[in-house]
C-alpha positions as CSV (number, residue, x, y, z in Angstrom):
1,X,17.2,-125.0,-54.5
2,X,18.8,-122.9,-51.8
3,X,21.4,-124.3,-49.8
4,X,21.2,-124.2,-45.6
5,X,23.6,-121.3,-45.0
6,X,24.5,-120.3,-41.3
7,X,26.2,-116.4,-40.6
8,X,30.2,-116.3,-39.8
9,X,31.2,-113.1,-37.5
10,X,31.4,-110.6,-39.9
11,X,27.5,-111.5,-40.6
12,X,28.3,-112.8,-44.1
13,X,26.3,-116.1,-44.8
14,X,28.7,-118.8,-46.1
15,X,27.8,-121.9,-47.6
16,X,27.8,-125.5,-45.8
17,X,28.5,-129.1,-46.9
18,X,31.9,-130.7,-47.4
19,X,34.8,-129.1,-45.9
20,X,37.1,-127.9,-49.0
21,X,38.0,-130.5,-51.5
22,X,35.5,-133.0,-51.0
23,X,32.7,-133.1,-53.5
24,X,29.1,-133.0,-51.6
25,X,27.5,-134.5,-54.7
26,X,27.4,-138.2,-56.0
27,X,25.9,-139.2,-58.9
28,X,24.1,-142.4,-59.5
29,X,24.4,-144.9,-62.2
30,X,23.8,-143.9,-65.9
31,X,19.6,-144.8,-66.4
32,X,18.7,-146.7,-69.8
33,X,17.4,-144.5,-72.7
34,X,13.9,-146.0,-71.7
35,X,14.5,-144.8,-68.1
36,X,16.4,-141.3,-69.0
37,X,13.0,-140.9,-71.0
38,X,11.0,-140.4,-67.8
39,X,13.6,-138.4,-66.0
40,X,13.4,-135.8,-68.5
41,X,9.8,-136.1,-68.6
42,X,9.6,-135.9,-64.6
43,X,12.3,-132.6,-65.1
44,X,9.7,-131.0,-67.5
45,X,6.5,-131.2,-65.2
46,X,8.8,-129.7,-62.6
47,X,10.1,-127.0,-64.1
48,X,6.9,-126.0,-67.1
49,X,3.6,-127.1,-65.1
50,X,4.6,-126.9,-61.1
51,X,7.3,-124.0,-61.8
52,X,9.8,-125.6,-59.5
53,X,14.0,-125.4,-59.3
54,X,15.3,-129.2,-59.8
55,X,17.2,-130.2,-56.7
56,X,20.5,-131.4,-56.5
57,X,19.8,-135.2,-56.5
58,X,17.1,-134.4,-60.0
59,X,20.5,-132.6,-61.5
60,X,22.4,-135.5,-60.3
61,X,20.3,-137.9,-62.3
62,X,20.1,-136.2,-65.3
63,X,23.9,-135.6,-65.3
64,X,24.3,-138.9,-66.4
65,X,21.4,-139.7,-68.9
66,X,23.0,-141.3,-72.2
67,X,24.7,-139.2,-75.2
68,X,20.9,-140.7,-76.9
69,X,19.3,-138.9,-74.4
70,X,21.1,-135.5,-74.9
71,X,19.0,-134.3,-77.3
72,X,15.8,-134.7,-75.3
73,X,17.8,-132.7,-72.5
74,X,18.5,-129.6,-75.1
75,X,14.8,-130.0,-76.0
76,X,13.4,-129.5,-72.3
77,X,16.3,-127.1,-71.7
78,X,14.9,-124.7,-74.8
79,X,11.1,-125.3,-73.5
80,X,12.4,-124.1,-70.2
81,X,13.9,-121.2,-71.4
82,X,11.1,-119.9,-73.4
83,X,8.4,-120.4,-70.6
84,X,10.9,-118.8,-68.3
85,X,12.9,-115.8,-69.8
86,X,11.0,-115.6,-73.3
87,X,12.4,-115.5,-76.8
88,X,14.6,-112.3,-76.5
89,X,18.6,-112.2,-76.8
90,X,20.7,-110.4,-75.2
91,X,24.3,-109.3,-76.9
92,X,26.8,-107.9,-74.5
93,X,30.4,-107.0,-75.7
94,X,32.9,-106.9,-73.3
95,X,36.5,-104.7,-73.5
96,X,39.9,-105.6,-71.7
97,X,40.2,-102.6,-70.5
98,X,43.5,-103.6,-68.1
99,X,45.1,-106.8,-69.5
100,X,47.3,-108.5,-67.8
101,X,50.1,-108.8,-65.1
102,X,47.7,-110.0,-62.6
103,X,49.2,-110.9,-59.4
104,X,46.4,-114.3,-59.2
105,X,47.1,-117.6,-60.2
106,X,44.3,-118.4,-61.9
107,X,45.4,-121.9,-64.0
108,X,43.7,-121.3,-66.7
109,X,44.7,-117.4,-67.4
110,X,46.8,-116.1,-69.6
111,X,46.7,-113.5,-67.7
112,X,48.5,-114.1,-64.9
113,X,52.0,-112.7,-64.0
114,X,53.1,-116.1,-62.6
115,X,52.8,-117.7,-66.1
116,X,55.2,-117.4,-68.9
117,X,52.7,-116.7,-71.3
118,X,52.2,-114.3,-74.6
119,X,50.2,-112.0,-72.7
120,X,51.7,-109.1,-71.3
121,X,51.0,-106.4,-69.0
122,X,49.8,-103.0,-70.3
123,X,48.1,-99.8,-68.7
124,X,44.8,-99.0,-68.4
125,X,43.2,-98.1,-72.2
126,X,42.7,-94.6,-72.3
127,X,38.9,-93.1,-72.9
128,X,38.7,-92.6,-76.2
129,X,39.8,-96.3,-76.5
130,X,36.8,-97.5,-74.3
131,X,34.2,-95.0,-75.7
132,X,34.9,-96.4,-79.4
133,X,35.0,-100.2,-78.7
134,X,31.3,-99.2,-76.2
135,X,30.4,-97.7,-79.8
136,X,30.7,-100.2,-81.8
137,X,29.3,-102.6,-79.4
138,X,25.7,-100.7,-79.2
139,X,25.8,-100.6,-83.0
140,X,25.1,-104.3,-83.3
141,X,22.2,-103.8,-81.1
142,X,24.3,-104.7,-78.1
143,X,22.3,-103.7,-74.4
144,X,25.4,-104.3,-72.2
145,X,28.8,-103.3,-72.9
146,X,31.5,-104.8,-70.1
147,X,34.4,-103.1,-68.8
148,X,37.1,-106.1,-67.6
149,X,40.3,-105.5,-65.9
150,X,42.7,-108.2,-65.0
151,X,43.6,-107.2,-61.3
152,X,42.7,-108.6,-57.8
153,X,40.8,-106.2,-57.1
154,X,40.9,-102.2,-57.6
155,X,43.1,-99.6,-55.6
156,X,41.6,-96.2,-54.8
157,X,43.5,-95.1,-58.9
158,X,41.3,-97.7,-60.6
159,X,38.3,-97.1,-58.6
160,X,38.2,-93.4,-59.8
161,X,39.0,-94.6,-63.7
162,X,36.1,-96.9,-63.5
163,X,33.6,-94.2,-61.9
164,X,34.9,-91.9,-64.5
165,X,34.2,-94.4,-68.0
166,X,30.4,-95.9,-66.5
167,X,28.9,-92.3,-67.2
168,X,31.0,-91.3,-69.8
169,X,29.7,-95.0,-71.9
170,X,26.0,-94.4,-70.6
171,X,26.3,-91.2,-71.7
172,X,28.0,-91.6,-75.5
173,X,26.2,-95.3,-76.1
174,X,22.7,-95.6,-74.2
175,X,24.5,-98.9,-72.8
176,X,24.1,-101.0,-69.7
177,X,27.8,-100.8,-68.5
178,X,28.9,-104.0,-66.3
179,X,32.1,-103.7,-64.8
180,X,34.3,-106.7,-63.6
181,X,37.2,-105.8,-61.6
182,X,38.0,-108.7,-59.5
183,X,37.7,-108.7,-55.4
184,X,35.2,-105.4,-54.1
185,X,35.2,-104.6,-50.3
186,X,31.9,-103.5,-49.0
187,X,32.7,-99.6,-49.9
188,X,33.8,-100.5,-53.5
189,X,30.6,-101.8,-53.8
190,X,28.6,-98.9,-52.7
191,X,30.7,-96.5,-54.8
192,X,30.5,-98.6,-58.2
193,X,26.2,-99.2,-57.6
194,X,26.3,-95.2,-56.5
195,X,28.5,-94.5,-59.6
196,X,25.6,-96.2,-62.0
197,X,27.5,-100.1,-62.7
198,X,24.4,-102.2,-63.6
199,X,26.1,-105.2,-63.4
200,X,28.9,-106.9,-61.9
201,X,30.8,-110.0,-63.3
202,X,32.4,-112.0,-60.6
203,X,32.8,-115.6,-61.9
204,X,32.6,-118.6,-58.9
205,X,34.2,-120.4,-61.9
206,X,33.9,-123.8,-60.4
207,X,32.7,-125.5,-57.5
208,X,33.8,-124.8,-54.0
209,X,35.4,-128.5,-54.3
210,X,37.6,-128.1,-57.1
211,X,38.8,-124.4,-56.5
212,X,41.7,-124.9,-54.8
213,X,42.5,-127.3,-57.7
214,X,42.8,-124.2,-60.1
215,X,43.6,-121.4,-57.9
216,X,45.6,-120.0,-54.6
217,X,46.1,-117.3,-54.3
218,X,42.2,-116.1,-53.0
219,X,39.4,-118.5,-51.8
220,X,36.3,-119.6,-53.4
221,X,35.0,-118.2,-49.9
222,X,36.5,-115.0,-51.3
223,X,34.9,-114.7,-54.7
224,X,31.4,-115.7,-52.7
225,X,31.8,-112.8,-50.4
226,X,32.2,-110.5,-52.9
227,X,29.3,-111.6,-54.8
228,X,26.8,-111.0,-51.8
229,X,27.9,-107.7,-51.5
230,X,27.2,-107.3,-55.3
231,X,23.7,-108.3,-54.6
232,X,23.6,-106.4,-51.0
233,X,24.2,-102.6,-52.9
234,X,21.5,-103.5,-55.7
235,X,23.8,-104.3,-58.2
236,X,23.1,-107.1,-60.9
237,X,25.3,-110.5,-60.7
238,X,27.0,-111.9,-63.5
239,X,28.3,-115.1,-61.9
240,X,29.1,-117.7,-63.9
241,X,31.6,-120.9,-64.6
242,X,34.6,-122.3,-67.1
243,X,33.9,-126.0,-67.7
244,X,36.4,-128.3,-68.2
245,X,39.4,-127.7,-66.4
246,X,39.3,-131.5,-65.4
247,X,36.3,-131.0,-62.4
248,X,34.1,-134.0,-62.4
249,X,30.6,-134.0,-63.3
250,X,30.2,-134.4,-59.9
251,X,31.6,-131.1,-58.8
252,X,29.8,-129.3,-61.9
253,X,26.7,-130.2,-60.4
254,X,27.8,-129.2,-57.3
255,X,28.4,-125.5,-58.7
256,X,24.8,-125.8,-60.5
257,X,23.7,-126.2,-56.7
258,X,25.7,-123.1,-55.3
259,X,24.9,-120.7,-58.3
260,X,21.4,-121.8,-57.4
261,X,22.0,-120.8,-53.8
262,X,23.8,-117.4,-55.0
263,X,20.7,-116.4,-57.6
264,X,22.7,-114.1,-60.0
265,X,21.1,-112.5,-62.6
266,X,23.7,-113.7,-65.2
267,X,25.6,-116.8,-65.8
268,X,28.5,-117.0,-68.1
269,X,29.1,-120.4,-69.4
270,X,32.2,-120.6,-70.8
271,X,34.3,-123.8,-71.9
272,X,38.2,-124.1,-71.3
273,X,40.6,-122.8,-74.3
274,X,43.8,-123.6,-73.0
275,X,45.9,-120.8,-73.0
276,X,50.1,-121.8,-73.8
277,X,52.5,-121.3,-70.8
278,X,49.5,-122.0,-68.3
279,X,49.3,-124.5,-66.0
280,X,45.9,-126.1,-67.9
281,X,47.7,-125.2,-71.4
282,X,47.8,-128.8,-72.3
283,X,44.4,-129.9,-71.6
284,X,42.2,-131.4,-74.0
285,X,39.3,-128.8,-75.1
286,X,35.3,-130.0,-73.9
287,X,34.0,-132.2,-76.6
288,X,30.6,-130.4,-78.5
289,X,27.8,-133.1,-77.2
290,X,29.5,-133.0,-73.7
291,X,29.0,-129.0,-73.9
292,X,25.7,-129.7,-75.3
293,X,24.5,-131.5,-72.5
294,X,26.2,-129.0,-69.6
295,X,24.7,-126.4,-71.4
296,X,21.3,-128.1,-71.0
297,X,22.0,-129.2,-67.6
298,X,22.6,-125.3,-66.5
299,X,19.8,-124.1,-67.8
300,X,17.5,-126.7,-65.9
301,X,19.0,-125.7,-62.9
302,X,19.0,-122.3,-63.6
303,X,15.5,-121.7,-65.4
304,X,15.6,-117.7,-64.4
305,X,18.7,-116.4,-65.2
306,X,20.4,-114.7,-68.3
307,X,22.3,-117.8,-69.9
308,X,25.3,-116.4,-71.7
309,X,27.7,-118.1,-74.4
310,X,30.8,-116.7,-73.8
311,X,33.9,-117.9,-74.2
312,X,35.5,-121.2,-76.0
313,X,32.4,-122.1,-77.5
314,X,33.9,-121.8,-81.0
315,X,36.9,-124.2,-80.2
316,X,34.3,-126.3,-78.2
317,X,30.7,-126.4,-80.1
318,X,32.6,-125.5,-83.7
319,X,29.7,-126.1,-86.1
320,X,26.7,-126.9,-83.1
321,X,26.8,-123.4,-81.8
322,X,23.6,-122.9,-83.1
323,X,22.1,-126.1,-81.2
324,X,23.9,-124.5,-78.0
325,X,21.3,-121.4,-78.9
326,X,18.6,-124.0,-78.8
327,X,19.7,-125.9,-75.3
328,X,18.7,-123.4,-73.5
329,X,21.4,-120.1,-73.8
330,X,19.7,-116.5,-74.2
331,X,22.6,-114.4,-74.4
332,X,25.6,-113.9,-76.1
333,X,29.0,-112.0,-75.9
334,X,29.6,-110.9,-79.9
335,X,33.0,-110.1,-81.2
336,X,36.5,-111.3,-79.2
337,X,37.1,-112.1,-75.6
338,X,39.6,-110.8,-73.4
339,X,42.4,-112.5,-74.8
340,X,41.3,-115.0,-77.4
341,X,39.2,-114.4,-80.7
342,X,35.8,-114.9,-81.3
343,X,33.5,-115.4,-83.9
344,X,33.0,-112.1,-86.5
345,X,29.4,-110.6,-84.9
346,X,27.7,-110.8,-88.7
347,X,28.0,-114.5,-87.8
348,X,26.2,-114.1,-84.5
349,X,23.8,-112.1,-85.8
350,X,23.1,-114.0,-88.9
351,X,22.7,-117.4,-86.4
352,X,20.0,-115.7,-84.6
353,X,18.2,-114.2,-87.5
354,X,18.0,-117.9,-89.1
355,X,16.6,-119.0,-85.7
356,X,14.2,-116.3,-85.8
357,X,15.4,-115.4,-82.1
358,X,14.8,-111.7,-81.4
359,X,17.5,-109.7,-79.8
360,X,16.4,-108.1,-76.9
361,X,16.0,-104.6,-76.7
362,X,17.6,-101.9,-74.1
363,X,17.2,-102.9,-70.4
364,X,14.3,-100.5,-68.7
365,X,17.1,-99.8,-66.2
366,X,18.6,-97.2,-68.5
């Protein structure tokens, strides 16, 4: 359900509500099983027979149904997903392209330069690199293949790398190429849609409450601007969240609502592995039914979009990743992240083959 939005000077709409770090949302008191029941019933003739987005209060309640009541949720969530996207899956791999020294303090990234972490900073991977890793991604019956670079944003040296490797992968591969690169200005934006980027991964993260929590050095406000002008040069969205960096359920239905209000395409949902030498690092990882029902809970607020597993949900889900691929997920990134390991892709696949889920083939857009 869109959110009332009003234009600042530069024309830009910005989101209102809660001035930055209250919550807007409150959640009621946790239903019986009997009463959960009907909510989840009510959700389902909403979103299957009337065809309607669930408003923030109807996320609110079902935030806080009972752990009995989760698997109901997953249930609708699937049902959801089928009537809305269809069976199809869609396997991405993505490439660290640039990894790290970034100048952000992102509190969860092992990334960052401000952290004493393992990670450290090395140049740009040279084209041969990129071309075989965009290789072996289409040979798993990938569609997308993501270039990621851990910067603030791109200088006018980066810009022309990335304009260079988008043809060259379409070219070698057939692939979709998404590119995420951190903060665009309006011209970036028109150079990278001109230059042939289908999509472009610019994570919110969390909710415009609980960013300052987790970074400072750029605004939520920030990452929000940049995504419009994603969507204003014809570019795809990836937009998505990392749960569990000690936000309140609260504030993760409050993102629901502003991913709602932003209408990506894609939404990564990935769950907090904490990185050593960051300022999370010590945090305790999302237990499986939690990530089970947020899984749920983001499809049924976001019954359109491409919902992806990405990363921590082997450290997170462990043995219930395949009930994650039946709450309501449609997409998955196969292979390792950008700085932690995944799960071998013959796993992936072999999950979806024994769930008879089809992957998806090549986007009309190539």
């Amino acid at each position: 359900m869109p959110s009332p939005t009003t234009p600042t000077a530069g024309g830009q709409p910005v989101l209102l509500g809660a001035p930055r770090g209250a919550c807007p949302v409150t959640l009621p008191g946790a239903p019986t099983v009997a009463e959960a029941r009907r909510l989840v019933e009510d959700a389902g003739r909403s979103l299957l027979d009337d065809r309607r987005f669930l408003t923030v209060d109807e996320l609110a309640t079902l935030a806080v149904v009972p752990d009995e009541s989760v698997v109901g949720l997953a249930a609708l969530a699937h049902q959801v997903r089928l009537a809305w996207c269809g069976p199809e899956v869609e396997i991405e791999g993505i490439l660290s392209a640039k990894t790290g020294g970034c100048p952000e303090d992102c509190h969860f990234c092992s990334q960052s330069s401000r952290f004493d972490t393992p990670v450290k900073a090395t140049p740009f991977l040279d084209t041969d690199d990129v071309l075989r890793a965009a290789t072996e991604t289409a040979a798993l019956g990938a569609s997308e293949f993501c270039i990621v670079l851990a910067i603030r944003g791109p200088d006018e040296r980066t810009m022309d790398r990335i304009l260079q490797l988008v043809p060259a992968v379409r070219q070698a591969t057939g692939l979709n190429v998404a590119v995420s690169a951190g903060i665009l200005t309006d011209d970036q934006c028109r150079r990278l849609a001109e230059g042939g980027v289908h999509r472009y991964n610019h994570n919110l993260e969390t909710s415009r409450s609980f960013f300052p929590s987790v970074v400072t050095t750029h605004s939520w406000e920030e990452r929000v601007d940049t995504c419009r002008k994603v969507l204003a040069h014809g570019m795809e969205l990836c937009s998505g969240a990392l749960v569990g960096m000690g936000e309140s359920a609260a504030q993760r239905v409050e993102l629901l609502s502003q991913l709602q209000d932003l209408d990506p395409t894609e939404v990564p949902v990935n769950f907090l592995n904490p990185r050593p030498g960051t300022p999370l690092g010590d945090l305790p990882v999302v237990g499986a039914w939690e990530a089970i029902r947020w899984i749920a809970l983001f499809r049924l607020a976001l019954p359109t979009v491409t919902l992806r597993y990405a990363g921590g949900r082997e450290v997170t889900l462990r043995d219930l990743q395949a009930m994650g691929m039946t709450s309501g997920i449609n997409a998955l990134i196969v292979g390792n992240y950008l700085t932690t390991l995944g799960r071998s892709a013959p796993e992936d696949l072999q999950m979806l083959q024994d769930l008879r889920m089809p992957v998806g083939a090549l986007s009309a857009v190539i």
